[in-house]
C-alpha positions in Angstrom: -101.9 -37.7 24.9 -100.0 -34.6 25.2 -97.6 -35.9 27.9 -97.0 -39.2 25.3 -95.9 -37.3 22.8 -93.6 -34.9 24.7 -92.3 -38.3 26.8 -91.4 -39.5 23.1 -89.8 -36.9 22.2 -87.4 -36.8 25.0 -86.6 -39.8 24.6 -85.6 -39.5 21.2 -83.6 -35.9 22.1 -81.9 -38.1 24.6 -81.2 -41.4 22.3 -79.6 -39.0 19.7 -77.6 -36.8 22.0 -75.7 -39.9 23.7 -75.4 -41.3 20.4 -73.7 -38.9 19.0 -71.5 -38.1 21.8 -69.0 -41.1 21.1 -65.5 -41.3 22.4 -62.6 -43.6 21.3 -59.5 -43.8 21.9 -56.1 -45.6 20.0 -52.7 -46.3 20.9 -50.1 -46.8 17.7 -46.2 -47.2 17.7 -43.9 -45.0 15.5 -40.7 -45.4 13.2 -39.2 -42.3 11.8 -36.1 -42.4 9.4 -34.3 -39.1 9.2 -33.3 -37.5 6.1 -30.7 -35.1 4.7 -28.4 -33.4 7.1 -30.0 -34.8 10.0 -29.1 -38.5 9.1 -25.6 -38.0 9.7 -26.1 -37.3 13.3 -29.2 -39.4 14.2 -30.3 -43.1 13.3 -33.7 -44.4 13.3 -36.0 -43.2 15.8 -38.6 -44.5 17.7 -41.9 -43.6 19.4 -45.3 -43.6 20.4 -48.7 -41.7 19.9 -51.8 -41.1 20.9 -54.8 -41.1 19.6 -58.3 -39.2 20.5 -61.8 -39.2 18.4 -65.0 -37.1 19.3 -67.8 -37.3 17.5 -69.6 -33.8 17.8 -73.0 -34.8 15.8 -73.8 -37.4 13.4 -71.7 -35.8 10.7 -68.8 -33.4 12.5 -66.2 -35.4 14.4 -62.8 -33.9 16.3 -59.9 -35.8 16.6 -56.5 -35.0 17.9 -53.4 -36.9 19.1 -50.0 -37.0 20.6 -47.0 -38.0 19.8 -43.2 -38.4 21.6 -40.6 -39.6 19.1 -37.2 -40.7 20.4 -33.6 -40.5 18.5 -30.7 -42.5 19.0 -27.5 -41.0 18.2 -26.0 -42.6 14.7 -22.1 -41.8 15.8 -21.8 -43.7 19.2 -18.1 -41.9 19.3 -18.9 -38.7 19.9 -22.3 -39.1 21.3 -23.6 -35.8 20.2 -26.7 -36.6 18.2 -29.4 -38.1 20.7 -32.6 -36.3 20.3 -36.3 -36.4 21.2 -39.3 -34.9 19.4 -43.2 -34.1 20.7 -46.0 -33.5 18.1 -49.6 -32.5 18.6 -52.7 -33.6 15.9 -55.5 -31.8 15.4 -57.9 -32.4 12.7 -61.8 -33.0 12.2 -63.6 -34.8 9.2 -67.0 -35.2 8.3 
């Protein structure tokens, strides 16, 4: 009876650890529109990010991203204001 009871129990440690170890992931697209001096060198950009969520227990998740942002250049005369931009995400909720 003894080794029942400890066999149900690690099963249910189990069952709850890998169901609370859940991983997704996420792809999304990006449109940035510059504002104030940096308009008049830089058009619309463009990009892409992603996306990363842990769950830590039942209630605690992680997530985090990436993100890559590209800038054309808004004067195509002088072809001085191409740019790029990174950005990391962190965050968690409950």
């Amino acid at each position: 009876m003894k080794y029942l009871a400890l066999a149900f129990a690690l099963v249910a440690l189990l069952s709850f650890t890998a169901s609370s170890q859940i991983v997704s992931f996420g792809l999304g697209a990006n449109v940035t529109f510059p504002s104030a001096d940096l308009k008049d060198n830089l058009a619309t950009g463009y990009g892409l990010t992603g996306l990363a969520h842990f769950g830590l227990i039942p209630l605690v998740d992680l997530t985090g991203g990436a993100e890559y942002i590209k800038f054309t250049d808004n004067n195509s005369a002088t072809g001085t204001g191409a740019g790029s931009a990174f950005g990391l995400l962190v965050g968690g909720r409950m």
